[in-house]
Backbone as a ProteinNet text record, in pm:
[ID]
protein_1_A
[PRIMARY]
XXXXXXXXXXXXXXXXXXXXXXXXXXXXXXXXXXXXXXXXXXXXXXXXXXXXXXXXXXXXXXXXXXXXXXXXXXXXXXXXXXXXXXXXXXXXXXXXXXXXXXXXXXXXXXXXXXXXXXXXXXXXXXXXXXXXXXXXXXXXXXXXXXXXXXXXXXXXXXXXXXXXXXXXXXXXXXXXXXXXXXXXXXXXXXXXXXXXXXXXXXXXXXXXXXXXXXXXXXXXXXXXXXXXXXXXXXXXXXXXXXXXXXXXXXXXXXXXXX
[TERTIARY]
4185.1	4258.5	4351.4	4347.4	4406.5	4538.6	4646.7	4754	4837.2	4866.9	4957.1	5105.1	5267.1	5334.2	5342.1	5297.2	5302.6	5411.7	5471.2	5528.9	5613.8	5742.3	5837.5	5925.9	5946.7	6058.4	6068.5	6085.7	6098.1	6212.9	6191.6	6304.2	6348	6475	6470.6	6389.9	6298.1	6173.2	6111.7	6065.4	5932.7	5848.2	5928.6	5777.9	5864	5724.7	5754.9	5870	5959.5	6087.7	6035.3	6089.5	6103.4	6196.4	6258.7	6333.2	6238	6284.8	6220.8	6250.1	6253.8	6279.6	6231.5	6067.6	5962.1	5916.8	5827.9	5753.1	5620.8	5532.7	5403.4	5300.7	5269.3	5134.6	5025.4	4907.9	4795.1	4698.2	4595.1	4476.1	4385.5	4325.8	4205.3	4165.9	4262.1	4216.7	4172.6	4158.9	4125.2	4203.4	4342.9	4416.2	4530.3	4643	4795.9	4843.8	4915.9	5058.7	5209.7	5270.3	5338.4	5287.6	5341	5289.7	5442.8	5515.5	5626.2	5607.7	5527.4	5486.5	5345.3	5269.5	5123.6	5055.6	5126.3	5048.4	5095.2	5224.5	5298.2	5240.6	5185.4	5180.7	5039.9	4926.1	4813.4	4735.2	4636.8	4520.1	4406.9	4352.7	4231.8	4135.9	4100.3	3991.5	4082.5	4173.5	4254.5	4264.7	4271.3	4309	4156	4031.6	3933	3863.5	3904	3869	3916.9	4088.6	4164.8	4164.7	4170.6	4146.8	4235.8	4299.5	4336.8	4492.3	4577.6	4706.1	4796.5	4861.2	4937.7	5054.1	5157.3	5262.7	5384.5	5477.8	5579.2	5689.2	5691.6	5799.4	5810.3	5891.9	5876.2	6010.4	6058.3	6197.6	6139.5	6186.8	6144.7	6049.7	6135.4	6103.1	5992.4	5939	5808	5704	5746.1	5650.6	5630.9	5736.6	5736.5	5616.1	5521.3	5391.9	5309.8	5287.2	5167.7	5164.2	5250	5192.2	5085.6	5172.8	5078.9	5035.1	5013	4837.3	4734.7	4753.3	4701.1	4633.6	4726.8	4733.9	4687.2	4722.8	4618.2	4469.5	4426.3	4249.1	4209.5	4279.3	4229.8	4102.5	4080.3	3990.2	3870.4	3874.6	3727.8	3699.8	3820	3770.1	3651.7	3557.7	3456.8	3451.3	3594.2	3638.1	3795	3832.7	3986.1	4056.5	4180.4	4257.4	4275.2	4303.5	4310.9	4481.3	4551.8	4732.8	4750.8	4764.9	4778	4889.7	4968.8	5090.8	5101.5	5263.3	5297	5294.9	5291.8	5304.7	5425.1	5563.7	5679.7	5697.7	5605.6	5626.2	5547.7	5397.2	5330.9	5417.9	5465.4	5598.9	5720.4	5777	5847.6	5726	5661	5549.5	5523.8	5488	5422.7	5520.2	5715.4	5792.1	5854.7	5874.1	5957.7	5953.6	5801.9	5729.6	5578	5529.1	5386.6	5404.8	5492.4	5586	5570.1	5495.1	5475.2	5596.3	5700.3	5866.4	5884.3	5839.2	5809.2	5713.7	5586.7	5498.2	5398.7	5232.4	5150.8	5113.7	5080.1	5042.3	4876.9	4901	4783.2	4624.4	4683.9	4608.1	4576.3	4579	4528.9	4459.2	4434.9	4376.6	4227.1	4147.8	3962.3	3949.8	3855.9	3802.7	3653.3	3566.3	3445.6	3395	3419.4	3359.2	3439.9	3560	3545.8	3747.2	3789.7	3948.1	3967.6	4100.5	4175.2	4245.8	4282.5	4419.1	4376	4374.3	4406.6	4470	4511.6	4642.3	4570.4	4552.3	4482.7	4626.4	4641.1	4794.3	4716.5	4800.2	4802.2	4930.3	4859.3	4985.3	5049.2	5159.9	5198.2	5170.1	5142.2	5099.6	4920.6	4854.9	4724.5	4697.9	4560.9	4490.6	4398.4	4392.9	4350.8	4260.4	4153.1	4068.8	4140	4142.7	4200	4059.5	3952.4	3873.9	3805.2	3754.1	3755.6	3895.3	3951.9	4105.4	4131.3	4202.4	4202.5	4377.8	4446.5	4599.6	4661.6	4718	4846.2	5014.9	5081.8	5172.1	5290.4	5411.7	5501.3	5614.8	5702.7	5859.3	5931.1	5978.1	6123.8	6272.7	6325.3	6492.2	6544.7	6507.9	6535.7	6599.9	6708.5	6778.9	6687.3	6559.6	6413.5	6294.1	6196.1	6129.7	6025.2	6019.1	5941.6	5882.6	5757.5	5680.6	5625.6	5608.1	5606.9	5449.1	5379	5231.9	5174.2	5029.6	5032.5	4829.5	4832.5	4704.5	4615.7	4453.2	4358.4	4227.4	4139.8	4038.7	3915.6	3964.9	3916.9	3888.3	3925.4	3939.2	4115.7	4162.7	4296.9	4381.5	4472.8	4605.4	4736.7	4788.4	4926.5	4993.2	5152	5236.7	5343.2	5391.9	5490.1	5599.4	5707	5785.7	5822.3	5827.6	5849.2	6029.1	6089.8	6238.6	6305.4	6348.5	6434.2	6550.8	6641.6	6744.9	6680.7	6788.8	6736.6	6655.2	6514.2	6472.4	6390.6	6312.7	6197.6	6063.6	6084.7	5912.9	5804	5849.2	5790.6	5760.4	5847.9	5805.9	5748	5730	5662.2	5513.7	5507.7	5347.4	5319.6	5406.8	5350.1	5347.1	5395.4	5402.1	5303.8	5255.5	5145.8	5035.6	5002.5	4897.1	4862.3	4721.9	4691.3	4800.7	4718.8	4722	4796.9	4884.3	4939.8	4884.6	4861.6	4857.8	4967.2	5071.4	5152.2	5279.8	5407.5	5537.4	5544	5574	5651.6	5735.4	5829.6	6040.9	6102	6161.6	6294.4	6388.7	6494.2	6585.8	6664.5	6733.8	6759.5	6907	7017.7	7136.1	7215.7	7319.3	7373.1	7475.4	7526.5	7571.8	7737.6	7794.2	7923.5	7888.5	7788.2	7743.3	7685.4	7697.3	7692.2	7717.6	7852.8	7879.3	7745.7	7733.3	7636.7	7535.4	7445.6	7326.8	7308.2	7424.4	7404.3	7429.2	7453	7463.2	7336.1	7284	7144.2	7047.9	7078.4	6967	6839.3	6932.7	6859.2	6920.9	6849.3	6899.7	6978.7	7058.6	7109.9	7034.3	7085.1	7080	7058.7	7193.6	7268.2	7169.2	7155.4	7089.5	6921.7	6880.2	6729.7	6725.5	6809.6	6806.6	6834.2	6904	6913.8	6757.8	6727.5	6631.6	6457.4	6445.4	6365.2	6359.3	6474.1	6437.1	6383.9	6341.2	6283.4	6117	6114	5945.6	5878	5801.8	5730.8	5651.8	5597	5531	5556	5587.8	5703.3	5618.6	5471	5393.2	5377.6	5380.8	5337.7	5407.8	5368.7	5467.6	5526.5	5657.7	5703.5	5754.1	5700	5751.3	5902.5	6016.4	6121.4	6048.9	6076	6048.1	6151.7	6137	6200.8	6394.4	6391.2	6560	6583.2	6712.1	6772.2	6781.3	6738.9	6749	6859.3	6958.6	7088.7	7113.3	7080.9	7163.7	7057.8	6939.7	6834.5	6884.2	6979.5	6989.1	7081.1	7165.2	7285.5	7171.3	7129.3	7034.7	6918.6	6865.5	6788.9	6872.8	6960	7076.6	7110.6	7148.7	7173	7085	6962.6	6820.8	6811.8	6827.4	6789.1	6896.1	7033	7122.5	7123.9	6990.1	7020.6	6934.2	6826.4	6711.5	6613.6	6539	6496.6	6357	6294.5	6145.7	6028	5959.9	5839.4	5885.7	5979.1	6068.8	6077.3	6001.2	5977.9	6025	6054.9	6059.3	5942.6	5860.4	5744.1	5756	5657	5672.2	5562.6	5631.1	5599.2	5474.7	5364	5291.9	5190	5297.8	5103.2	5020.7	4898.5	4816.8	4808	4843.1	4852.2	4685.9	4640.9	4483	4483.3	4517.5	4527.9	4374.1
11662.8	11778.6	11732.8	11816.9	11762.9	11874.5	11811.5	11931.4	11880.7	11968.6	11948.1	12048	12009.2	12107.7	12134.4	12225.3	12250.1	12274.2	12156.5	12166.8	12333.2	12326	12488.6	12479.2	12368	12368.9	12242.5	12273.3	12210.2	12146	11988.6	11940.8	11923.2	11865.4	11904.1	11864.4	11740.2	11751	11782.6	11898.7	12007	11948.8	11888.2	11818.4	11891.4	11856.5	11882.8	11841.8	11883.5	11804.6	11784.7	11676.7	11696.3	11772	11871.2	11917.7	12073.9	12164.2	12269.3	12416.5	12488	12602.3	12673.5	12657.3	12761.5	12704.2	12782.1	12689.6	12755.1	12611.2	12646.8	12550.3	12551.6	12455.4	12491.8	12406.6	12448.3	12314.8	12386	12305.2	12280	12175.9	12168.7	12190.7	12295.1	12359	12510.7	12537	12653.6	12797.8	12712.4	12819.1	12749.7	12859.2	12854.8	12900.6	12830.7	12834.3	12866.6	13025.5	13025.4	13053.2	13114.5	13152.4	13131.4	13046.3	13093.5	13043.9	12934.9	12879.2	12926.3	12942.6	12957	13007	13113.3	13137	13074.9	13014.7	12917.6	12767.5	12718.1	12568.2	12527.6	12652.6	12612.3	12515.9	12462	12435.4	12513	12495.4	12593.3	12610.6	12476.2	12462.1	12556.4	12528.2	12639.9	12728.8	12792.7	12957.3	12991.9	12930.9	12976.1	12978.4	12891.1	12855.5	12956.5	12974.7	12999.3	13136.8	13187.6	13345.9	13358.3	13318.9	13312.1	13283.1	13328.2	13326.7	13355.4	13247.8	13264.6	13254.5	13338.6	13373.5	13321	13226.6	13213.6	13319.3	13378.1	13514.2	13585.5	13685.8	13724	13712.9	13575	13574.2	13512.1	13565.2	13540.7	13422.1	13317.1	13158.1	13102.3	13229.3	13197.4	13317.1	13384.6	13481.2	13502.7	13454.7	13494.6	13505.8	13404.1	13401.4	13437.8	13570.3	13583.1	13770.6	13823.2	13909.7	13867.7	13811.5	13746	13653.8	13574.4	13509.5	13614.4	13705.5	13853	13923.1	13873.4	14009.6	13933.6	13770.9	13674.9	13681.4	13739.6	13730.3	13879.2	13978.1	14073.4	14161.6	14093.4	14176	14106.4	13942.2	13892	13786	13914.4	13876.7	13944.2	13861.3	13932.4	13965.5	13871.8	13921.1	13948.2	13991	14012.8	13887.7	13891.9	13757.9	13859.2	13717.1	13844.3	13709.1	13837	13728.1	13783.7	13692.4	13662	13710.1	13764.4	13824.1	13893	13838.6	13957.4	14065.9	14170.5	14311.9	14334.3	14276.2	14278.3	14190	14099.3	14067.3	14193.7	14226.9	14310.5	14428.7	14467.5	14585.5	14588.8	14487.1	14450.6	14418.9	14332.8	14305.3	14485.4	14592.2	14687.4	14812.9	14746.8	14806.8	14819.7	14646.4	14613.8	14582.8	14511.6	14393.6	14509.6	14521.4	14625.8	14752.8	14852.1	14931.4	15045.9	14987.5	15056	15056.5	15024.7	15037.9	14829.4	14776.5	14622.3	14558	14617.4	14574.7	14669.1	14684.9	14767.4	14715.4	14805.6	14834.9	14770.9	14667.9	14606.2	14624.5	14701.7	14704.6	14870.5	14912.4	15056	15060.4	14915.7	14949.6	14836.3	14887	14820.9	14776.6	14691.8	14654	14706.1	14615.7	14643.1	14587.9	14527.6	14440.4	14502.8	14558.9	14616	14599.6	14616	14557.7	14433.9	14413.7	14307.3	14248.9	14295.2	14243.6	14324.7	14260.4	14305.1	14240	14287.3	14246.5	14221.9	14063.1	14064.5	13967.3	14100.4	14052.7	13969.3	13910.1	13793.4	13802.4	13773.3	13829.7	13654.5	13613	13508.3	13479.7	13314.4	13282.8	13326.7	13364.7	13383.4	13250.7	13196.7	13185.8	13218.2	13232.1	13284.9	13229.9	13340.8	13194.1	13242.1	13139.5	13158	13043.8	13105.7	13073.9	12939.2	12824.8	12699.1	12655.8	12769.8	12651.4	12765.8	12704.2	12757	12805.2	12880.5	12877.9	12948.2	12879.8	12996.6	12966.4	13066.3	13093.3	13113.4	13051.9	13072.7	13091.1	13162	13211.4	13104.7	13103.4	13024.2	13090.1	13048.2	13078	13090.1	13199.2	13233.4	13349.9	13428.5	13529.7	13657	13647.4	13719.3	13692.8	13813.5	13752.7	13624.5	13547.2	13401.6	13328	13242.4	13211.5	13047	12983.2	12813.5	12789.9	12725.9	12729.5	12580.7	12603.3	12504.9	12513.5	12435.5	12422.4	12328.4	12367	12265	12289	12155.7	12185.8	12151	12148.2	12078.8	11943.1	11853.9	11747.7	11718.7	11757.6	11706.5	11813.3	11863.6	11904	11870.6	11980.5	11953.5	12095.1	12075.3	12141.3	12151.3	12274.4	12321	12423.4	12393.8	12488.4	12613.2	12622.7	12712	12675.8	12790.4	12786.5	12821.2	12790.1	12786.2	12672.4	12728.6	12644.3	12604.9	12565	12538	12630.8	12555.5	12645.4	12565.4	12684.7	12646.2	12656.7	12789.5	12842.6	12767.8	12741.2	12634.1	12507.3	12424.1	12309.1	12313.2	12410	12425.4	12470.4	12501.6	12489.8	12341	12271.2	12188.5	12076.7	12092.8	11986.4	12008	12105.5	12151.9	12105.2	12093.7	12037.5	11881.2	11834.3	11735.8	11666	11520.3	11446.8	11524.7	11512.8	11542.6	11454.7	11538.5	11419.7	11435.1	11491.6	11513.4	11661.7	11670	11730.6	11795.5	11896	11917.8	12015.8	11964.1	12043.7	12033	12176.3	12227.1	12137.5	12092.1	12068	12087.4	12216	12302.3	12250.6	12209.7	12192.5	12034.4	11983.7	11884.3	11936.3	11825.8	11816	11897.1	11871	11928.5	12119	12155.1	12284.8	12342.2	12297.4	12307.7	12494.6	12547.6	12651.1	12778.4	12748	12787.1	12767.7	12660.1	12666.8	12767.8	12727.4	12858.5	12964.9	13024	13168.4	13209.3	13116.9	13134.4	13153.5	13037.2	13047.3	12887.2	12762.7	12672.4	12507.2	12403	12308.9	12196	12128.9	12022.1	11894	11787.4	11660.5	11630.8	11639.9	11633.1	11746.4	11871.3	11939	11909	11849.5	11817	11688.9	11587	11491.5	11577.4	11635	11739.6	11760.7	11828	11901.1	11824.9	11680.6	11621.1	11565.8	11517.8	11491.2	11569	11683.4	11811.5	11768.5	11669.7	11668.5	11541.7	11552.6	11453	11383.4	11396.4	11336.8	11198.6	11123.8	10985.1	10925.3	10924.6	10824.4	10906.9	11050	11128.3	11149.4	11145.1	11159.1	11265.4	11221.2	11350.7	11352	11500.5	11498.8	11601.6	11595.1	11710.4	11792.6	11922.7	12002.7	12107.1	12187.1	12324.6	12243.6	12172.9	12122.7	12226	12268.3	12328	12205	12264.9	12199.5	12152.9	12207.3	12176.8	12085.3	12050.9	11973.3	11875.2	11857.2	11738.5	11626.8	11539.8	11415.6	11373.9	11444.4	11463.2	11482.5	11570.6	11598.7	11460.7	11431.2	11277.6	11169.1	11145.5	11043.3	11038.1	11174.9	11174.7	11170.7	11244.4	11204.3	11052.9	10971.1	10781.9	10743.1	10792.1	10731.9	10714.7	10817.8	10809.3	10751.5	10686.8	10608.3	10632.8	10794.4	10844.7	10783.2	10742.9	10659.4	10794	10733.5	10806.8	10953	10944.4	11031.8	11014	11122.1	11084.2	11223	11221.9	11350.1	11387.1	11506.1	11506.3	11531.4	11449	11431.3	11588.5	11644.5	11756.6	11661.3	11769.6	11746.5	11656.9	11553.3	11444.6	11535.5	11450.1	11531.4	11410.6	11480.7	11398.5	11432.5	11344.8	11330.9	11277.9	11376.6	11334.8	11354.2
15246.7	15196.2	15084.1	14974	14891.1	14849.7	14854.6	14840.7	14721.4	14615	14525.3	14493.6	14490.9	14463.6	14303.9	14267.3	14136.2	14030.6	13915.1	13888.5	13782.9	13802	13770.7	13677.5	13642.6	13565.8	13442.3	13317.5	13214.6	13135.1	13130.3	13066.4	12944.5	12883.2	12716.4	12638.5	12683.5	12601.4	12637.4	12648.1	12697.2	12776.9	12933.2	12962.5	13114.5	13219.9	13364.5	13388	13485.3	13509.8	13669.5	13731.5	13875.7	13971.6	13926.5	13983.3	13954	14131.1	14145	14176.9	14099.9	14063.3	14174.7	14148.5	14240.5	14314.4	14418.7	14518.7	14506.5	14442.9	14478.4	14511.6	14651.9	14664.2	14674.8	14621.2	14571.5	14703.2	14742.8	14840.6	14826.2	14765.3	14688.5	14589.6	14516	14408.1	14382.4	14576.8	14566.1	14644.7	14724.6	14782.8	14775.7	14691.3	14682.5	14808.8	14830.3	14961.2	14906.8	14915.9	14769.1	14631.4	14543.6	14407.7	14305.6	14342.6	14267.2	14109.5	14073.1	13985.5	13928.8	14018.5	14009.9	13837.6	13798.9	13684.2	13542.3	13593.4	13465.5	13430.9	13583.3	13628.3	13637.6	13680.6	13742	13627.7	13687.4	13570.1	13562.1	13471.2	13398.4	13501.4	13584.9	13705.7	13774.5	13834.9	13960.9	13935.5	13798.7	13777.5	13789.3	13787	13763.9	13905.3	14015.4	14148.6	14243.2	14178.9	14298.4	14324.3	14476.3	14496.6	14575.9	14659.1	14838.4	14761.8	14789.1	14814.3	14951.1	15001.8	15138.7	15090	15154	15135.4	15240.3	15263.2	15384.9	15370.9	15231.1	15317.2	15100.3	15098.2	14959.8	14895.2	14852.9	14804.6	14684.4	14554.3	14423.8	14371.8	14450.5	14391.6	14474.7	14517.9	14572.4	14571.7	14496.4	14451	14272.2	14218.1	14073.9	14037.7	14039.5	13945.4	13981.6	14099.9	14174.4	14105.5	14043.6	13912.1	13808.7	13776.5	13627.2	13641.9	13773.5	13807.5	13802.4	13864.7	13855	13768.6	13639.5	13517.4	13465.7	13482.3	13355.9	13405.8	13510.1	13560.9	13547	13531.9	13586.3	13508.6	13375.9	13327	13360.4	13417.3	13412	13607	13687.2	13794.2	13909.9	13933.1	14010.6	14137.3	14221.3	14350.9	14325.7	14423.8	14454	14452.9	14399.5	14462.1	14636.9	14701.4	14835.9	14871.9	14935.2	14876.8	15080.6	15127.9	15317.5	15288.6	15391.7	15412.2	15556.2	15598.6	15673.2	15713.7	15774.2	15682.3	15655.8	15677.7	15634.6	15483	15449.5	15305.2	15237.6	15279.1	15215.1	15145.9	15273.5	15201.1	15142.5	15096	15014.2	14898.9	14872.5	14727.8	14719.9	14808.8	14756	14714.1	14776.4	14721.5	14640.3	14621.1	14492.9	14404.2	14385.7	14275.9	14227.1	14287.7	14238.9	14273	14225.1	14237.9	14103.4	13968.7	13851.1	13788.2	13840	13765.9	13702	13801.9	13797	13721.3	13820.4	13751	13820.7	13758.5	13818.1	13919.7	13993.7	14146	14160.9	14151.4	14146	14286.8	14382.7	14528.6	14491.9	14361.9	14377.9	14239.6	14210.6	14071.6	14069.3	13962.1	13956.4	13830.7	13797.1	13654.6	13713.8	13602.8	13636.3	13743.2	13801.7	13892.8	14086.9	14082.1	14145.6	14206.2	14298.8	14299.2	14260.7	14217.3	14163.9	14255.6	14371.9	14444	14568.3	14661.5	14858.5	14895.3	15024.6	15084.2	15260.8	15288.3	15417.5	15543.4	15571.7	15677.3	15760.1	15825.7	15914.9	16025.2	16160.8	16281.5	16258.2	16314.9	16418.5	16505.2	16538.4	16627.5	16703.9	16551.2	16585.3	16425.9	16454.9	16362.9	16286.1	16153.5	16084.2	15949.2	15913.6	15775.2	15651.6	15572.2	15445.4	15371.5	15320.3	15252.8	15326	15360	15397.6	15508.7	15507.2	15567.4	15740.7	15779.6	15909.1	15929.5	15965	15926.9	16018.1	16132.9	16234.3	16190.2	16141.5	16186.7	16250.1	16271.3	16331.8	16217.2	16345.8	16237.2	16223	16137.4	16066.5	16089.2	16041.4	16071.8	15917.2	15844.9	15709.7	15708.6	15593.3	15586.9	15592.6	15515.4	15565.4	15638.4	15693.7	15793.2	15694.9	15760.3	15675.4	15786.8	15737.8	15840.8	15769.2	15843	15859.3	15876.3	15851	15887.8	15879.8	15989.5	16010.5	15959.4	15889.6	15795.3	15812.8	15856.2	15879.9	15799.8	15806.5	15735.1	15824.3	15991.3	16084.8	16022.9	15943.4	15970.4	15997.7	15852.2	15831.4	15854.3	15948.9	15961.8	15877	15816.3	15759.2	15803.8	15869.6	15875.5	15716	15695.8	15630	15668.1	15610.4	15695.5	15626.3	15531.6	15400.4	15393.2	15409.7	15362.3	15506.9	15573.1	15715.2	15734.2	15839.6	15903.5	16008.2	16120	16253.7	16318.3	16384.3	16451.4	16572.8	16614.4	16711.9	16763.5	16685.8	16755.3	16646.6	16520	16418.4	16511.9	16556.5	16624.8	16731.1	16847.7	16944.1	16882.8	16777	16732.5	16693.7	16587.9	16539.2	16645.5	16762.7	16868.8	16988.2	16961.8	17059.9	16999.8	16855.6	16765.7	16827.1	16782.7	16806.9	16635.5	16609.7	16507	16403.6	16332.2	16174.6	16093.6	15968.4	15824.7	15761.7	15744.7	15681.6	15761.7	15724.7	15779	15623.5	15590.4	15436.7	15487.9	15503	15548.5	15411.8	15384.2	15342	15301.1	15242.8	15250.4	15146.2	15137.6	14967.7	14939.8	15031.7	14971	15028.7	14936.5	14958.6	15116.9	15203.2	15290	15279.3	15136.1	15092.2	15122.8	15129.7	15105.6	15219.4	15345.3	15466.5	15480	15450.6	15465.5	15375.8	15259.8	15185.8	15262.7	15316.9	15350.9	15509.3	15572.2	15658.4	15632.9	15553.5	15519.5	15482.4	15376.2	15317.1	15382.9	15462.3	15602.5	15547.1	15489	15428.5	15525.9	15450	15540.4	15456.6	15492.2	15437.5	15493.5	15444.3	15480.1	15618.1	15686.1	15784.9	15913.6	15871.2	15918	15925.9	15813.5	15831.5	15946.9	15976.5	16055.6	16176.4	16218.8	16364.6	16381	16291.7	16315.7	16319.2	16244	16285	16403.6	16463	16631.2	16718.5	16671.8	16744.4	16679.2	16576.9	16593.7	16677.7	16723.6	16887.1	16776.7	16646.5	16562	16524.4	16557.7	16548.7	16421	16379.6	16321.1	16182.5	16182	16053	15964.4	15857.3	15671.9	15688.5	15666.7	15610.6	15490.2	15436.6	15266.6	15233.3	15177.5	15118.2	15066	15087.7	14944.3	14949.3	14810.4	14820.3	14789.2	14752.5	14689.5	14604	14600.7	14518.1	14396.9	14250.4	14140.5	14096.4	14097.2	14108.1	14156.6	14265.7	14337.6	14409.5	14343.3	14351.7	14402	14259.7	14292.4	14397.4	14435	14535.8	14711.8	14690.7	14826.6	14815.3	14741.3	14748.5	14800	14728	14742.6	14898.2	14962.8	15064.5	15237.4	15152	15232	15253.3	15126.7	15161.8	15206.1	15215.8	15289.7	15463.3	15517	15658.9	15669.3	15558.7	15624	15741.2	15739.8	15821	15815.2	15874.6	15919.1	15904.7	15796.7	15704	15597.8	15549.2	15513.2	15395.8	15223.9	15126.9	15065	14951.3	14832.8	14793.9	14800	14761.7	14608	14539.3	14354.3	14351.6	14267	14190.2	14134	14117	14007.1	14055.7	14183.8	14211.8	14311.3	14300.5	14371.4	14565.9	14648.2	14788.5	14860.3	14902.5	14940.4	15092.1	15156.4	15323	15372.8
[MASK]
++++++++++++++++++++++++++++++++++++++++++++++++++++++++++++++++++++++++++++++++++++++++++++++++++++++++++++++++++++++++++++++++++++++++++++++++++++++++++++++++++++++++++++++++++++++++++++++++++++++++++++++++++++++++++++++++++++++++++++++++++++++++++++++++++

């Protein structure tokens, strides 16, 4: 399985920066996890592959680019993108974002070939296909409803958490799982910002170490993601200071081959 986070954000010399705005991971090439980047970041093979969009909840920086991934295919696509969802994200995307005041209502509109956009909900705590991939569900601990997932290709397993604080019903899946190839956890703010991240409903430093002793996984990678840009080098800095065992920043942009 090959998973990449796609780089969001540009530095003063016009190149990728490592620091991350949006959240978007891409699987093979052929299904995004997240769209917050997707139609700014993808490559030519992925915009041309990719159909399947999964969603962990609908807060901007993870939806931005899943319009105009949309609007950039829509005259020469022959299936639907089909975008997994809640039905509590679905209705926010069909209230606030494809709305005709935003942007067009993309789940009520055709080219020649036939719809552009469906919307195929997905319960919790069931599994579900997303093209080749196999995908259940559990809630997170976010200011909206948001969901953590746990992704196979019946060979290789990878958990993600999307954007959450402390929680549980996330780890009682991923601990009920056989083998991990990989952990990819949250960790959006520096430790000084403690008060902020609980309000937000995000994790610190300090808080991501609580919260890994809750995984039984003792041997599997785990990668950061989802840092607030801001405050990157401060939240890195403070991640290698506790010296947590298999515990890495995931690099924007590489491609990871579990």
């Amino acid at each position: 399985m090959k998973f990449q986070l796609l780089p969001s954000t540009i530095d003063e010399n016009g190149q990728a920066s490592a620091r991350q705005h949006l959240a978007c991971f891409v699987v093979d090439d052929r299904i995004a996890f997240d769209a917050g980047s997707l139609a700014m970041s993808c490559s030519e093979g992925q915009r041309a592959s990719l159909r399947d969009i999964v969603l962990t909840h609908a807060h901007l920086d993870h939806i931005a680019g899943l319009p105009l991934f949309i609007d950039d295919l829509y005259s020469t696509l022959t299936e639907p993108v089909r975008v997994h969802a809640t039905d509590e994200v679905i209705n926010v995307l069909e209230r606030d974002i494809f709305n005709w005041s935003v942007y067009p209502r993309f789940s009520e509109l055709k080219n020649n070939h036939g719809p552009v956009m469906i919307y195929k909900p997905f319960k919790l705590g069931v599994d579900f296909p997303v093209g080749h991939l196999q995908v259940r569900a559990a809630p997170v601990n976010h200011q909206v409803p948001a969901a953590g997932f746990l992704i196979t290709d019946m060979e290789t397993t990878v958990a993600m958490s999307g954007d959450t604080s402390e929680m549980e019903e996330f780890w009682n899946m991923v601990n009920a799982r056989g083998s991990l190839s990989a952990l990819l956890i949250e960790c959006a703010f520096p430790n000084e910002l403690q008060d902020l991240a609980d309000l937000s409903h995000h994790l610190t430093p300090r808080a991501l170490e609580v919260e890994l002793e809750k995984f039984e996984k003792t041997d599997c990678p785990i990668f950061i993601v989802n840092i607030k840009p801001s405050y990157r080098d401060t939240v890195v800095a403070q991640i290698n200071e506790l010296r947590l065992k298999n515990v890495n920043v995931m690099r924007i942009g590489q491609v990871y081959d579990w």
